[in-house]
Structure formats: C-alpha cells, structure tokens
C-alpha positions as YAML, in Angstrom:
chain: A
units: angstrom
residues:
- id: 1
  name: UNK
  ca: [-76.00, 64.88, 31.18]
- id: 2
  name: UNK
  ca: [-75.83, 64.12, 34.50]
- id: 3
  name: UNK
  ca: [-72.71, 64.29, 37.01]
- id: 4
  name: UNK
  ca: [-72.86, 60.44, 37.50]
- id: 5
  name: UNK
  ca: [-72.97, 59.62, 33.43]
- id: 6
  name: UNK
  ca: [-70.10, 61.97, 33.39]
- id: 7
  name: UNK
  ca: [-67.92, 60.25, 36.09]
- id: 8
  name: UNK
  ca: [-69.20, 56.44, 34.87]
- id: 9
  name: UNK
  ca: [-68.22, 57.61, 30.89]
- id: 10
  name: UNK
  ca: [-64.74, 58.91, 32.31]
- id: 11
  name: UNK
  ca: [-64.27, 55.56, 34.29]
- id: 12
  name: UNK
  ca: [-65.39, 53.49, 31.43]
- id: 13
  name: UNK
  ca: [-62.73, 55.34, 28.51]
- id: 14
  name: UNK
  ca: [-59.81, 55.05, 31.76]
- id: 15
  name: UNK
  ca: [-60.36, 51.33, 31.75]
- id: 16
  name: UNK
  ca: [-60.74, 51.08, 28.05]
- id: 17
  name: UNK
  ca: [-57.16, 53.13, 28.10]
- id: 18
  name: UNK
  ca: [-55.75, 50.85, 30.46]
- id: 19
  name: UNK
  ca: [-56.56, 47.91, 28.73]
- id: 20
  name: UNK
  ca: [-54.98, 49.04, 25.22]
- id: 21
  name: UNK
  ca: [-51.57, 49.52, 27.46]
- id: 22
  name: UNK
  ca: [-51.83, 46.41, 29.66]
- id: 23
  name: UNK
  ca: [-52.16, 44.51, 25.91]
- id: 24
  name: UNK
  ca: [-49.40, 46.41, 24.24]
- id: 25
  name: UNK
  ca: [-47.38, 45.33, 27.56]
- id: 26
  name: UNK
  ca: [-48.22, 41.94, 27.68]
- id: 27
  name: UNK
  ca: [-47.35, 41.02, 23.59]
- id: 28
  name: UNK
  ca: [-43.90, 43.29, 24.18]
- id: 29
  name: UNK
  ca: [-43.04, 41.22, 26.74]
- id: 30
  name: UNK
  ca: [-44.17, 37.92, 25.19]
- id: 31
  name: UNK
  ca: [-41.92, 39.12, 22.45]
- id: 32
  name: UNK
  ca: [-38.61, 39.67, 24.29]
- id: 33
  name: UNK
  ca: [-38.92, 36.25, 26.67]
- id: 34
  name: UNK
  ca: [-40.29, 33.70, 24.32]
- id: 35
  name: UNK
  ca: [-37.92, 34.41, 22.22]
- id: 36
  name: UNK
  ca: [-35.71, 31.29, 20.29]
- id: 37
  name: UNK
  ca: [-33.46, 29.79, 21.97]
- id: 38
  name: UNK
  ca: [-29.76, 29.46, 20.85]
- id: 39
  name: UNK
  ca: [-29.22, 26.26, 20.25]
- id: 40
  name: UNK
  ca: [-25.28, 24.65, 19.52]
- id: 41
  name: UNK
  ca: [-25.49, 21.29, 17.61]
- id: 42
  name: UNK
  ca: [-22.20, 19.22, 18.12]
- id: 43
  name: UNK
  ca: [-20.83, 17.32, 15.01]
- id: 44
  name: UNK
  ca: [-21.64, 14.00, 14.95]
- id: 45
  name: UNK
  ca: [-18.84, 11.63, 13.78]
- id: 46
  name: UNK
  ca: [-19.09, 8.96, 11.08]
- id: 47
  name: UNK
  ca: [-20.96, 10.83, 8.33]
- id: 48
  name: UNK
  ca: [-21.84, 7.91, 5.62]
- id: 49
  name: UNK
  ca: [-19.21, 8.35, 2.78]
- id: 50
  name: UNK
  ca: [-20.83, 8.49, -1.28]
- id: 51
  name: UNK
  ca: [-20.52, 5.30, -2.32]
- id: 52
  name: UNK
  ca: [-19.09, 4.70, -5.97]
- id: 53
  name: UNK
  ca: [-21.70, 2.43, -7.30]
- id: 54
  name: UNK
  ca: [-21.07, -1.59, -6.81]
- id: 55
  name: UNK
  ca: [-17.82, -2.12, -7.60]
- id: 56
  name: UNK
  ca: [-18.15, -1.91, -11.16]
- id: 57
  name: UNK
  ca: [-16.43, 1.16, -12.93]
- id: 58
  name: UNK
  ca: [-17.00, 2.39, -16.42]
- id: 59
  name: UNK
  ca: [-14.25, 4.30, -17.89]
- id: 60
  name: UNK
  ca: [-16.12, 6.40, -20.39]
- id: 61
  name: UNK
  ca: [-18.18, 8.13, -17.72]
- id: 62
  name: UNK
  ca: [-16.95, 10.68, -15.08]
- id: 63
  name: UNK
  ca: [-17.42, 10.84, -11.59]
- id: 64
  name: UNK
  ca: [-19.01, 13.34, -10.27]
- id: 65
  name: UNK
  ca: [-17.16, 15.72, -7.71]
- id: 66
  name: UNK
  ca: [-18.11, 14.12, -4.14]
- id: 67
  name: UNK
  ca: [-21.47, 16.05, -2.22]
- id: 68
  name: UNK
  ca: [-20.43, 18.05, 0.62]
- id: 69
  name: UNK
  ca: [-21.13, 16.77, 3.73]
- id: 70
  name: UNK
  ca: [-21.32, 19.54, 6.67]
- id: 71
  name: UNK
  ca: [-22.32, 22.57, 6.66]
- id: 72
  name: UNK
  ca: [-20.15, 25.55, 8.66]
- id: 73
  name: UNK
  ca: [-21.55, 28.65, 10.23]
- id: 74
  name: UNK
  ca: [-18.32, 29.96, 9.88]
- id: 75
  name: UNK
  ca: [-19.57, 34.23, 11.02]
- id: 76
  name: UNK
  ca: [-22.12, 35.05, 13.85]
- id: 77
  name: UNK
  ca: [-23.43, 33.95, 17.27]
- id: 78
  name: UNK
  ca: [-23.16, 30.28, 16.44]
- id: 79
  name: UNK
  ca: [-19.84, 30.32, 14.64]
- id: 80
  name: UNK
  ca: [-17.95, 26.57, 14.96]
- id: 81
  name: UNK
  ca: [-21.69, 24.59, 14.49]
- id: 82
  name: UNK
  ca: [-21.15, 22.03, 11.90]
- id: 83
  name: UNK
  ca: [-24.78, 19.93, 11.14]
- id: 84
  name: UNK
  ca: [-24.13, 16.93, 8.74]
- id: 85
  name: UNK
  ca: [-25.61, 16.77, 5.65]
- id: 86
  name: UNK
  ca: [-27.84, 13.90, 4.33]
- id: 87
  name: UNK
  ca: [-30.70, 13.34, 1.71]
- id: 88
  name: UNK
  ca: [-33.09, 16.05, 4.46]
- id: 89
  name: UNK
  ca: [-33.78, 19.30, 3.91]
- id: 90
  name: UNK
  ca: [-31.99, 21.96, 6.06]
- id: 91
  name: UNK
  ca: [-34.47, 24.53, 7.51]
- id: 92
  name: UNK
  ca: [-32.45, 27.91, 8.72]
- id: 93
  name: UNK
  ca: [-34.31, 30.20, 11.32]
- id: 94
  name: UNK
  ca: [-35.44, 31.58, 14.66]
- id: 95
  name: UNK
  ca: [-38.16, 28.85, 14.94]
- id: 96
  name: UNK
  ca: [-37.11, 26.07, 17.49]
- id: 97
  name: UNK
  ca: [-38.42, 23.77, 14.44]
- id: 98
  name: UNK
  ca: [-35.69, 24.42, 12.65]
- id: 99
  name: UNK
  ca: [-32.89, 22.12, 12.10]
- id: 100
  name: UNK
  ca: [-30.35, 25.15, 12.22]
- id: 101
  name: UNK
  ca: [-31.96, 27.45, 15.29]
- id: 102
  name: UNK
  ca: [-30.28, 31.24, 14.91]
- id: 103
  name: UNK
  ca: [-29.90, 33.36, 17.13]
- id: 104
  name: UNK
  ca: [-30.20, 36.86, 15.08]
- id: 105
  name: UNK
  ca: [-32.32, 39.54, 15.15]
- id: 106
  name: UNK
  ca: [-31.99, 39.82, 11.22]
- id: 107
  name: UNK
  ca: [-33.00, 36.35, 10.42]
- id: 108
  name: UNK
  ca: [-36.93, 35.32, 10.28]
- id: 109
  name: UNK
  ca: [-38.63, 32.56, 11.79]
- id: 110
  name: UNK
  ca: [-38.17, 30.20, 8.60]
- id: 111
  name: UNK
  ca: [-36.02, 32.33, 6.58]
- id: 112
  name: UNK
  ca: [-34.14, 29.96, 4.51]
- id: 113
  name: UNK
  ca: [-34.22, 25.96, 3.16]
- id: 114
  name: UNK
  ca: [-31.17, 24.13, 2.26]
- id: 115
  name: UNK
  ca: [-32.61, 21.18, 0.34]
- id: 116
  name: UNK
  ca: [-30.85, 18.27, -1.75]
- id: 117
  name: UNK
  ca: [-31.96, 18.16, -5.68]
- id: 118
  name: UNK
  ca: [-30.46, 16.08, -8.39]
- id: 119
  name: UNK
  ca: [-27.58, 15.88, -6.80]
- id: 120
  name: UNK
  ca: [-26.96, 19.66, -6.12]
- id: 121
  name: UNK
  ca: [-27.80, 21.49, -3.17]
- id: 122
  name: UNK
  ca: [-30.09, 24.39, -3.68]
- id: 123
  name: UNK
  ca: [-30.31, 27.32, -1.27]
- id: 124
  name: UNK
  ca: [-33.97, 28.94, -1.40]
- id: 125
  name: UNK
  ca: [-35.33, 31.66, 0.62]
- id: 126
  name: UNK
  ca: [-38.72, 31.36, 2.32]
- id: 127
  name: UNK
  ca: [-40.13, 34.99, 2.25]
- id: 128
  name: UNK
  ca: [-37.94, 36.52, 4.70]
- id: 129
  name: UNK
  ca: [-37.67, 40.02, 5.33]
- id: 130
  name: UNK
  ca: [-34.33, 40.61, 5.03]
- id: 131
  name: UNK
  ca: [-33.39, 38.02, 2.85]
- id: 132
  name: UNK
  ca: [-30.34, 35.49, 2.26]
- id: 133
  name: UNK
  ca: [-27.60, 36.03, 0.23]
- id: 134
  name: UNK
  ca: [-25.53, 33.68, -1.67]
- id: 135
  name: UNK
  ca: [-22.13, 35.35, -1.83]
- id: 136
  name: UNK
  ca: [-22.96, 39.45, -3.13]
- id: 137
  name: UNK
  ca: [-26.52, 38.22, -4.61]
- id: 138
  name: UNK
  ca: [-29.66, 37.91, -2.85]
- id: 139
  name: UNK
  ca: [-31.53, 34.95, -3.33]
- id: 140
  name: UNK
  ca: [-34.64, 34.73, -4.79]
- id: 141
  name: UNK
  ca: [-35.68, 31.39, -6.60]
- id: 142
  name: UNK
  ca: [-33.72, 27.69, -5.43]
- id: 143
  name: UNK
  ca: [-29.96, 28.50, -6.66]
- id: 144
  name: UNK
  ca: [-26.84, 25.85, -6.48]
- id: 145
  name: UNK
  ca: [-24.66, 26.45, -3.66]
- id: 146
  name: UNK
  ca: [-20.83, 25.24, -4.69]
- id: 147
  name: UNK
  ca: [-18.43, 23.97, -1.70]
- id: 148
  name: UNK
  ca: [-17.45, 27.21, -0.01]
- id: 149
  name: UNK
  ca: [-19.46, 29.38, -1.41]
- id: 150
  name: UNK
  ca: [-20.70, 31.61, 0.98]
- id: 151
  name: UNK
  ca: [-24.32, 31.67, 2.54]
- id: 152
  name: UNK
  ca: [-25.38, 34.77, 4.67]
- id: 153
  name: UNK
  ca: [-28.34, 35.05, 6.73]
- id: 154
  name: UNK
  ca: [-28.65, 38.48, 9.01]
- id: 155
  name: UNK
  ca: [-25.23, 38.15, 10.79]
- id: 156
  name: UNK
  ca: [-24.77, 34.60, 10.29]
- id: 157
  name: UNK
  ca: [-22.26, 33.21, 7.51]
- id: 158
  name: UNK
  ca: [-22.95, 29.12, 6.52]
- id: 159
  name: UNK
  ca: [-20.52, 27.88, 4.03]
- id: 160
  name: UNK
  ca: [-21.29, 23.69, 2.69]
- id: 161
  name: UNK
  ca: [-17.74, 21.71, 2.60]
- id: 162
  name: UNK
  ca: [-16.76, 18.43, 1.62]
...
C-alpha cells in the first residue's frame, strides 16, 4: 500500500475514534442535565369529604371506614409533600409526567401507580428496576395499601392517611 492510503486509513479510524467519544460525551451529558426536576406540590385545602349516601341510613349495614385522602412522603428529598387524593390514579416517578415527580436516583421513570379500585387503593409497580415496597415486601401484582402503611420507593417513604 501506498504512504498516502496509509496516512488517509489512519485519518479515517482517528475520526471514526473521535466520533464514538464525542457520542458517548454528548448522551453522558444529556443524562446528567436533563435530568427530572424536583418538583414540591403544596397541599391544597378543602379536599371533598365522603359523603354518607342521601340522608337515608340503614341500620343493618356498616359503614365503611372513610378513604384516605392525602398521601405523605413522609422519608427522602421531598419529605412534607402531601398530594390529595381523588377518584385519579397516582403515577410515582422521575418522569415530569408524573403526578408525584421524585427526585431519586433509585426510583425509575414510571416506577409505581397508586390507583383507586372498589373502594381500596392498590399500589402496583410498573417494571421498575429496583422495585417498591409495601412495608418489608416488594410489590409485585396491585396490593391494598391500609392508612399508614408504609410505601417505599428508592429513598422515598409515601404513607396514605385519612
């Protein structure tokens, strides 16, 4: 081969090289600055009460213990958020999509769904990587959640209360 095929091949693998770093660079970077947000949600007063049905009460039936109606991060970056429950679903992650936004490395981009069924709410996990836990047990299907019980996510605690 010739001296300038030589020099031209070198040139051509030194920009290929440079390339494949100047890529790696750009998505690291695109990584660590376009990152989620933190984002604190304030309380919002005058949650609608459960209403007891008309008036008209039936002795032979109980009442069912009242829904809670905020839920607490009560452990991580965003401890003192309360977001007011409703008849919506809850979506928990580092997506700015979701209603609860978390800052934690741990948590995914839709990691978990807090969702209102039969008059229970359900915690469910969306595929995360590192899962969410419902006290010492990792979810895997749609479980209850009882008042109090705690929710963990990464480094974030959520408990629901009445």
């Amino acid at each position: 081969m010739s001296e300038l095929t030589l020099t031209l091949l070198r040139l051509g693998f030194l920009a290929l090289l440079w390339l494949l770093v100047l890529s790696v660079v750009a998505v690291m970077r695109r990584d660590l600055f376009n990152s989620p947000r933190m984002s604190r949600r304030p309380a919002t007063a005058g949650v609608p009460a459960m209403s007891g049905g008309g008036g008209r009460s039936q002795p032979q039936q109980q009442e069912s213990p009242p829904l809670p109606t905020t839920l607490v991060v009560t452990a991580g970056s965003l401890k003192g958020t309360t977001i007011p429950l409703g008849q919506a679903p809850i979506l928990i992650g580092r997506t700015p999509e979701s209603t609860l936004v978390l800052d934690d490395d741990y948590a995914s981009g839709r990691h978990a769904r807090l969702s209102l069924r039969h008059g229970v709410w359900m915690v469910e996990d969306l595929g995360s990587t590192n899962g969410t836990f419902l006290g010492r047990n990792r979810v895997q299907d749609p479980v209850p959640i009882a008042p109090g019980a705690q929710i963990r996510i990464g480094r974030t605690v959520l408990e629901l209360r009445r």
